[in-house]
C-alpha positions, 0 to 999 in steps of 0.5 A: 695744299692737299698732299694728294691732289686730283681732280678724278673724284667719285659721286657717291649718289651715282655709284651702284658698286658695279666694279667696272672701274675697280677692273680697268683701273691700272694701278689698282687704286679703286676698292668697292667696300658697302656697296660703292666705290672709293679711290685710294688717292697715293695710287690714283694717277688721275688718268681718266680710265674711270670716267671712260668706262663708268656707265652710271657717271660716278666719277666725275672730273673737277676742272674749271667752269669757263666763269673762272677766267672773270677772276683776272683783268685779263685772260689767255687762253691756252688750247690744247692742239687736240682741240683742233680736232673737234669741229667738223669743216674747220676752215682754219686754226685762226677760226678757233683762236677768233672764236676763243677771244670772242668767248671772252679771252683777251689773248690766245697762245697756242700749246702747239708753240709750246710743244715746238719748244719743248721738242727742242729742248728734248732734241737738245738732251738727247745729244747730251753723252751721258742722256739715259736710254731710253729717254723717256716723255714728260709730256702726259701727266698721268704716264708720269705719275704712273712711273712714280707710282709703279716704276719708281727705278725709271724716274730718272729716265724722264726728261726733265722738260716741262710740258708743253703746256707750261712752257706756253703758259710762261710764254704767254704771260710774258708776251702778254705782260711786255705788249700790253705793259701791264702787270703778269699778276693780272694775268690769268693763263687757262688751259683747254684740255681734254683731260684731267690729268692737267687739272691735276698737273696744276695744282699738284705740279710735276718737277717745278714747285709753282704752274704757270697755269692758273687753271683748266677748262674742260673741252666739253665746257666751251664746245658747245659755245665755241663751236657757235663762236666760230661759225661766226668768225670772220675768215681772215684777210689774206693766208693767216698761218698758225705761229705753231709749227705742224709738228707741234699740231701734230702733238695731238696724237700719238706719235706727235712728240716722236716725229718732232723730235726725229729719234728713229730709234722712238717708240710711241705707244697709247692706251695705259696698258700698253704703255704699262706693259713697254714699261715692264719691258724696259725696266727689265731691259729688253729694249736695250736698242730704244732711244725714246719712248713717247708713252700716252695714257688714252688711246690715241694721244690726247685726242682720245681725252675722256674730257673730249667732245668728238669721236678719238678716231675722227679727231684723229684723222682731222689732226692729220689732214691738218697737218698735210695741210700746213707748211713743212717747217721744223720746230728748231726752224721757228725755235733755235737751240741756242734761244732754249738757253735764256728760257731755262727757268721756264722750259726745265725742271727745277726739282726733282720727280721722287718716287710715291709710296703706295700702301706700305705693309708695315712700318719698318723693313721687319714688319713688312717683311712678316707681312709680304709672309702673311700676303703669300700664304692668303695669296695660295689660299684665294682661289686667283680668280681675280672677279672684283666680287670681293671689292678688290680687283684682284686676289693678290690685291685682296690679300694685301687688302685682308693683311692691312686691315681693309677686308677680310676672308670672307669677302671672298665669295669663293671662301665665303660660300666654302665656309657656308658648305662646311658650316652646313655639313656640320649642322647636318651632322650635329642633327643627326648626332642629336636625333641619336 
């Protein structure tokens, strides 16, 4: 398996160079170089952002087709609780699992049942005397890796709690493998997501070596088909009520995991910046009074997936008459803590998160060192405009670019069209030189 796995990726066809992914991207991974765009893959955290704002649909995101579940004799699927979001005049949440199956699906497991196990687990740590402050959500992929990435000093501020995704995979499999008795091999688990990051989880997993999941599936992939499988669904006899709690339904938008977890001292932030700039404020400990903080790459939670189908604004609100609308029961109610105990090998992690090291400038602390010189001083030097015309996103990155060998000064168009000044004058004066 690749070192570095991602399901963002870049159409080369369809790029022009334009630069506004090279401006949006929060960890400064895009570099334009010939007239297209390449992602440098140790600080890509698969977050989407590029695919959201690329207008010529460049970059593109690998997740599974819906014919990927046909390679196993029997398929679950595990949708996201943003799905629920999706379709207008949803009678019920039983509609989309009866549409699901008639898709193909031998079984449907609900990831909202896995984030009401999940909100346990982290009600659990949170009493533990020696939980870090703040405790920080493991559930979004992309926050998570942006912490390895960018504030590698607060991975140990993250709970060591599988996503709720995870956790539902193993427990569908389990189900599944005990009632129908057959073989957990023969059992393929896909996701539904409304985002690429999951992909990414998959292959590439984040504190355990092996997903339970065996795959992906876009929400843009199945709307159009499930949409018609669920007009056709049968309404269910009598008042049939999800198995997941509201609060685990509620996951879908930011702020889910905090009300489930029922930290007053919570913080709940959305959108990459933001949450980049939370970050910043608790690593330098000016949140000294925060408990927990749920942070969520898209604006909105996952309902603002740039994978989704329907407007973020509208699933939101259909997110939250849902949950009006659905029994007012805890998730410790339907999951007590001391079941949490057998479950440990699905629920916690079973190795550590680590760092990621990101375009290093030398390869010992001495040659590193002269560098960060040589990146101060072009630093001065580039005028700080921070126009991406250079191909980088900004001067500072463009210095450590000219530094490591991948541009130079004159891909500065500031410097650039100096240079040209300077060389003009002086073949102005050496006419005049010569004329004399």
């Amino acid at each position: 398996m690749d070192r570095y796995y991602h399901s963002v990726t870049l159409d080369k066809d369809k790029c022009v160079g334009c630069t506004n992914c090279l401006k949006r991207c929060p960890t400064e991974a895009i570099r334009v170089r010939g007239g297209r765009a390449r992602i440098i893959d140790e600080r890509c955290i698969d977050c989407g952002e590029c695919i959201r704002v690329c207008e010529h649909h460049a970059k593109i995101a690998n997740t599974n087709p819906l014919s990927a579940i046909n390679g196993f004799p029997y398929k679950i699927a595990l949708p996201a609780p943003s799905l629920y979001g999706q379709f207008k005049n949803l009678r019920s949440i039983n509609d989309v699992i009866e549409g699901l199956k008639m898709m193909g699906f031998d079984a449907v497991y609900e990831v909202a049942r896995g984030a009401d196990i999940v909100s346990v687990a982290v009600m659990e740590r949170m009493k533990e005397p020696d939980c870090p402050r703040p405790l920080i959500s493991s559930s979004c992929p992309a926050v998570v890796r942006l912490i390895q990435t960018r504030f590698p000093e607060l991975i140990d501020n993250i709970v060591d709690v599988r996503s709720p995704m995870e956790v539902a995979a193993s427990q569908a499999r389990s189900e599944f493998a005990r009632e129908k008795g057959v073989d957990p091999k023969d059992i393929g688990c896909f996701f539904i997501t409304p985002c690429a990051a999951k992909m990414t989880a998959i292959r590439k997993p984040l504190g355990h070596e092996k997903s339970a999941v065996d795959g992906a599936i876009s929400f843009l992939e199945v709307y159009g088909l499930l949409s018609g499988q669920i007009k056709k669904a049968k309404k269910p006899e009598g008042a049939a009520q999800p198995r997941a709690t509201s609060f685990g339904i509620g996951w879908a938008r930011t702020g889910g995991e905090a009300g489930a977890v029922q930290q007053e001292e919570s913080l709940a932030v959305d959108g990459i910046d933001n949450v980049i700039r939370v970050l910043e404020e608790i690593e330098d400990n000016r949140l000294p009074g925060l408990r927990f903080f749920e942070g969520m790459a898209c604006f909105g939670g996952c309902i603002g997936g740039p994978l989704s189908f329907e407007n973020p604004f509208i699933a939101r609100n259909r997110i939250r008459k849902l949950v009006l609308s659905l029994p007012k029961v805890r998730p410790e109610d339907v999951v007590p803590p001391e079941e949490l105990r057998g479950l440990a090998e699905e629920i916690y992690f079973d190795k550590p998160l680590e760092p990621v090291k990101v375009m290093q400038l030398g390869k010992d602390v001495r040659e590193a060192l002269q560098n960060m010189e040589r990146v101060e001083e072009l630093s001065k030097k580039l005028p700080g405009l921070d126009c991406g015309s250079c191909g980088s996103p900004s001067c500072q990155a463009l210095a450590e670019d000219i530094v490591l060998g991948y541009a130079t000064e004159m891909d500065c168009l500031v410097l650039l069209k100096e240079r040209l000044r300077q060389m003009a004058r002086q073949m102005v004066e050496m006419a005049e030189t010569t004329r004399k």
